[in-house]
KOLMARNU-692999 format. One record per residue (C-alpha): x, y negated, z; residue number from 1; residue in one letter. Coordinates in steps of 0.5 Angstrom, whole numbers, plus 2048, in hexadecimal, padded with zeros to 3 digits. Example, Ala and Ser with C-alpha at 12.3 -4.5 7.8 and 13.67 -1.06 7.14 Angstrom:
KOLMARNU-692999
(rec (819 809 810) 1 "a"),
(rec (81B 802 80E) 2 "s"),
This chain:
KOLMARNU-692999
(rec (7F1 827 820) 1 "x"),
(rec (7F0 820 820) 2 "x"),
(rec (7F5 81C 81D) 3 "x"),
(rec (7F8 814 81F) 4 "x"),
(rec (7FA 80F 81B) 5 "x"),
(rec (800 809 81D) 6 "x"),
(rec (800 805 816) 7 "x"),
(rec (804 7FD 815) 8 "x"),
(rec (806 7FA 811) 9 "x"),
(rec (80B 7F4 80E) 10 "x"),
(rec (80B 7EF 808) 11 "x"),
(rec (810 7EA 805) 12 "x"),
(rec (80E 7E4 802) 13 "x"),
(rec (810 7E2 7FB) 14 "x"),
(rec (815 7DE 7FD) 15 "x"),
(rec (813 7D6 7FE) 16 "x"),
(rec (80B 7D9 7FE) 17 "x"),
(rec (808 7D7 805) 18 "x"),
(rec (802 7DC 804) 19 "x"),
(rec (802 7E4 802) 20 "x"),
(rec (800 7E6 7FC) 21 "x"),
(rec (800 7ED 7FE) 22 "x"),
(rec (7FA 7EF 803) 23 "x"),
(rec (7F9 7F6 808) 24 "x"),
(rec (7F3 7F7 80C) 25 "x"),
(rec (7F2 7FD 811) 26 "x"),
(rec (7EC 7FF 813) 27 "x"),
(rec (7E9 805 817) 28 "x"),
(rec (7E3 808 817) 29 "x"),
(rec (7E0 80F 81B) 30 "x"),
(rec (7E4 814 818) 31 "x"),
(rec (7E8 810 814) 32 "x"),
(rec (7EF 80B 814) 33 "x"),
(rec (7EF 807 80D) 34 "x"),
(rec (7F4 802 80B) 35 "x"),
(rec (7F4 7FE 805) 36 "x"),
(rec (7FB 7FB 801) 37 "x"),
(rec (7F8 7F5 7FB) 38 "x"),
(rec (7FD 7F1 7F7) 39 "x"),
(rec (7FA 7EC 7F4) 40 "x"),
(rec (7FC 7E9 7ED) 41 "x"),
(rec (803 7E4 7EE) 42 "x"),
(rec (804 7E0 7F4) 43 "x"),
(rec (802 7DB 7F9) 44 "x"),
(rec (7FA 7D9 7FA) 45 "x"),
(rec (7F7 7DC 7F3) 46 "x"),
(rec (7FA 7E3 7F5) 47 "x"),
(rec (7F9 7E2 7FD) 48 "x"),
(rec (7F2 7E1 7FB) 49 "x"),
(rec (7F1 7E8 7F5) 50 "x"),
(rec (7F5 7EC 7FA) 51 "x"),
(rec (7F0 7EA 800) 52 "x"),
(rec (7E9 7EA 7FC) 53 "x"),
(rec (7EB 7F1 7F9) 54 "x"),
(rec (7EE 7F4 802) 55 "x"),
(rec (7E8 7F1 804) 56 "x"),
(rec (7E4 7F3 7FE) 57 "x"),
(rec (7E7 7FA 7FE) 58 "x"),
(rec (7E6 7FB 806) 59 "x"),
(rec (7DF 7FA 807) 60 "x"),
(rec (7DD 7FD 802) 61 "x"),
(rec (7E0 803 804) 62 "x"),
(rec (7DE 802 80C) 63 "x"),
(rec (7D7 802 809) 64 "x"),
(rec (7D8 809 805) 65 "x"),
(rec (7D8 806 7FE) 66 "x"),
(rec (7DB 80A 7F8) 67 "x"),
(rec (7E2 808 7F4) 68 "x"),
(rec (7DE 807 7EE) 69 "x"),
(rec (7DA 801 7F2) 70 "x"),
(rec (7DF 7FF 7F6) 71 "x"),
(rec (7E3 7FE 7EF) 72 "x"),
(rec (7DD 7FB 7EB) 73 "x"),
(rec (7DC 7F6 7F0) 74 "x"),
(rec (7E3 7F4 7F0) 75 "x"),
(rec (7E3 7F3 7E8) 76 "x"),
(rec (7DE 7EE 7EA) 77 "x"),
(rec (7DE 7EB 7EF) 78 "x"),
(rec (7E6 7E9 7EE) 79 "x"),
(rec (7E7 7E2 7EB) 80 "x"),
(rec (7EB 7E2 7E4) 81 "x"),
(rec (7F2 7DF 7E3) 82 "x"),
(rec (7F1 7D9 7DF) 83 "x"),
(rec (7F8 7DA 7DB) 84 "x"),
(rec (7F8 7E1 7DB) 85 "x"),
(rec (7F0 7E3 7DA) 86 "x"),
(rec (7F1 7E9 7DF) 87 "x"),
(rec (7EE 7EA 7E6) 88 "x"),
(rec (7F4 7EE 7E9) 89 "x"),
(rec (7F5 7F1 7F0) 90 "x"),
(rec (7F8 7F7 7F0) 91 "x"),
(rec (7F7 7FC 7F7) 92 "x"),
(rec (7F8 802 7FA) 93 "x"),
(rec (7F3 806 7FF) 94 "x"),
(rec (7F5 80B 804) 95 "x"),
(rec (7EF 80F 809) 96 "x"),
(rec (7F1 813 80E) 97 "x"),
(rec (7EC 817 812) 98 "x"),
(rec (7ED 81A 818) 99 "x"),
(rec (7EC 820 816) 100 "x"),
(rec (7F3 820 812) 101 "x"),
(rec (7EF 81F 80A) 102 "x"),
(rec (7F2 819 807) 103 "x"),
(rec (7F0 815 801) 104 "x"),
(rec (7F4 811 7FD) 105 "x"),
(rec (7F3 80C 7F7) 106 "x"),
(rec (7F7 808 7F3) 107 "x"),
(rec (7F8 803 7ED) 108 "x"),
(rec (7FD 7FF 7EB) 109 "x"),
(rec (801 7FF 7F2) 110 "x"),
(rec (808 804 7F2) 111 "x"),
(rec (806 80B 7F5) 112 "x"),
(rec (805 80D 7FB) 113 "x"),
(rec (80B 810 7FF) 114 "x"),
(rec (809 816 803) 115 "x"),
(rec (80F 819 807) 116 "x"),
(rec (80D 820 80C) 117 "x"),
(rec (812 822 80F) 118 "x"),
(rec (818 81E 80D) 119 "x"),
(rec (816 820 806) 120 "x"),
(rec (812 81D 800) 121 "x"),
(rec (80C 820 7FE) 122 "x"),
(rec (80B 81D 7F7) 123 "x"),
(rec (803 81A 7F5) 124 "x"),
(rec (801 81D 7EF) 125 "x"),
(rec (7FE 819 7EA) 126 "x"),
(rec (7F5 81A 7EA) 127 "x"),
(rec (7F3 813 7E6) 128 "x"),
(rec (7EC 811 7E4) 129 "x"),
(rec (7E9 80B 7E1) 130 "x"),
(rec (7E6 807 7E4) 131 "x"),
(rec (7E3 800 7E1) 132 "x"),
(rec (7EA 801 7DC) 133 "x"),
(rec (7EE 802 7E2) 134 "x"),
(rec (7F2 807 7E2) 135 "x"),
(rec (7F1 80B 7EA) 136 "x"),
(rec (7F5 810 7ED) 137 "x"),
(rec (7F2 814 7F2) 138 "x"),
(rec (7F5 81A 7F7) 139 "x"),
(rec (7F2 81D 7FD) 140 "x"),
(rec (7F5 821 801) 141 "x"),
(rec (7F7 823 808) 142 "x"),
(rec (7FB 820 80D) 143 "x"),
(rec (800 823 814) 144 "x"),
(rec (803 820 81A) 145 "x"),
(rec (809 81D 818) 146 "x"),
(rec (807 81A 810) 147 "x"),
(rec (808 813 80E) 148 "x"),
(rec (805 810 809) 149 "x"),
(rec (808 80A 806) 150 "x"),
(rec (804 804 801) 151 "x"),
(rec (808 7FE 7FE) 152 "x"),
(rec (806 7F8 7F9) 153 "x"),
(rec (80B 7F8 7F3) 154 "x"),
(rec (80F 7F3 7F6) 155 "x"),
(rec (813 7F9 7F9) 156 "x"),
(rec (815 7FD 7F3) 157 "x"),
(rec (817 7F6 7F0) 158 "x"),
(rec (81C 7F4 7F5) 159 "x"),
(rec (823 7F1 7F3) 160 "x"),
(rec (820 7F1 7EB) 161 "x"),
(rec (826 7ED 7E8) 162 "x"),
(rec (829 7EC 7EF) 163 "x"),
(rec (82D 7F2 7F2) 164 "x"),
(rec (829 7F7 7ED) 165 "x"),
(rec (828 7F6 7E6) 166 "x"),
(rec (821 7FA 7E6) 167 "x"),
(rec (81F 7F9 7ED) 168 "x"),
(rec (81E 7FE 7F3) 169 "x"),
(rec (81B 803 7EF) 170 "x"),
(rec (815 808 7F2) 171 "x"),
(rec (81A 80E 7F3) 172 "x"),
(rec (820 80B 7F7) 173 "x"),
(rec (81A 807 7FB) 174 "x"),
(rec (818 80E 7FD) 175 "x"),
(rec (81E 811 7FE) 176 "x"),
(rec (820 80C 803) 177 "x"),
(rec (81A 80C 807) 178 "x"),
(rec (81B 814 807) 179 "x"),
(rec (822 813 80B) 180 "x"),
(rec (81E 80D 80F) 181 "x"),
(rec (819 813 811) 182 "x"),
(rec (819 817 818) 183 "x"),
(rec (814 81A 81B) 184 "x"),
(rec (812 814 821) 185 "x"),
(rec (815 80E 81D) 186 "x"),
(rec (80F 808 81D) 187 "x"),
(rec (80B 806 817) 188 "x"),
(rec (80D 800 819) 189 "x"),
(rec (814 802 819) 190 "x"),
(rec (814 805 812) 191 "x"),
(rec (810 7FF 80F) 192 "x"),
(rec (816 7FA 812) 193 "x"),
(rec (81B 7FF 80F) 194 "x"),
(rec (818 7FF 809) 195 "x"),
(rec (817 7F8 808) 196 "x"),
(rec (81E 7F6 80B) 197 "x"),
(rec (821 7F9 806) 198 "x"),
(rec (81C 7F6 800) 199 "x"),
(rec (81E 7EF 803) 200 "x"),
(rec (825 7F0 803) 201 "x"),
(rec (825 7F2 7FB) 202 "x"),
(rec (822 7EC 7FA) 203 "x"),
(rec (827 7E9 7FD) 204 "x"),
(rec (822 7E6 803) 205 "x"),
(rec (81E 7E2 7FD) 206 "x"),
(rec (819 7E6 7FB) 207 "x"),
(rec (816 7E6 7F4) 208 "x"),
(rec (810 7E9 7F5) 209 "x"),
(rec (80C 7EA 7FA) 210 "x"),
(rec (80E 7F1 7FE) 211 "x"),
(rec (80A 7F6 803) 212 "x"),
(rec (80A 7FC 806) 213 "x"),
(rec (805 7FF 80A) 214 "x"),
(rec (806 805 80E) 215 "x"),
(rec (802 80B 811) 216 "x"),
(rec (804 80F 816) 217 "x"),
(rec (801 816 818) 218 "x"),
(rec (802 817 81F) 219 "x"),
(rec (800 81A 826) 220 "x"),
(rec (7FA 816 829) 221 "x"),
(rec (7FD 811 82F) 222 "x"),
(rec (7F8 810 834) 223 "x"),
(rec (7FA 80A 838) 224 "x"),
């Protein structure tokens, strides 16, 4: 049995940024629905243009059967270094659903994925590899009817910092929240605006960081 997609997602801009240094690209291919999270080092254009270069980098790659290995290789080399830090830095998150339910997801750096079934979290166990000095995890797995995946930038587990939280919006109440947020015909959409909502409201609608949620949703297929 095929499986269909719904997948949106929201960002916050960095309070007085006019551009997002956070990037999401979602993409299809035959037998696959892919959807990429990048979160480029600090804000505004330097980190708009790392976390657009890395999706873009990431997606194609991808689309064109690339290994991870190569798609982190080209990354290290092709992103510019910060001239004050000497780093290149975008992190990101990765997660391909095929139709017939196998999923894949890759992270580095980003918070972890939230993954509910049922109206419960099912934890993401940790499978890190090294690659190019960066730490990877990996998970594959199967998903059903009704699952919903959530990635987030690091904007979300910092919210409220030295506002309404002393450390921020930490993971675990993030998941916990969106698990109430959670039922079986809730949106994408309706899930990102809610987890994001609450994200600007801790930040006291003056994000300190730039802040994104993306959402996918295993559903029926709707044929219009």
């Amino acid at each position: 049995m095929g499986v269909t997609v719904d997948v949106a997602y929201k960002s916050l801009n960095k309070f007085t940024e006019v551009l997002c240094g956070d990037k999401v690209e979602i993409l299809q291919t035959e037998d696959s629905n892919i959807l990429i999270l990048a979160d480029g080092m600090g804000s505004g254009v330097k980190a708009n243009i790392l976390a657009t270069l890395t999706s873009k980098i990431l997606g194609t790659m991808f689309l064109n059967g690339a290994t991870l290995e190569e798609c982190v290789e080209t990354i290290v080399e092709t992103l510019p270094v910060c001239q004050v830090r000497q780093v290149a830095y975008s992190t990101f998150s990765i997660l391909q659903v095929f139709n017939n339910g196998d999923a894949y997801l890759v992270e580095f750096d980003n918070p972890s994925c939230i993954f509910i079934r049922d109206g419960k979290l099912v934890p993401i166990p940790p499978n890190i590899r090294v690659i190019e000095n960066k730490k990877i995890n990996e998970f594959r797995f199967k998903v059903k009817k009704g699952d919903a995946l959530i990635l987030m930038s690091d904007g979300t587990i910092h919210a409220g910092v030295g506002r309404l939280r002393n450390f921020g919006w930490v993971w675990d109440d993030i998941a916990t929240y969106a698990v109430k947020q959670y039922s079986i015909t809730i949106s994408a959409m309706r899930l990102a605006s809610a987890i994001s909502r609450a994200c600007d409201e801790l930040y006291q609608f003056r994000p300190g960081d730039d802040t994104t949620v993306a959402v996918m949703r295993i559903i029926d297929s709707k044929p219009v």
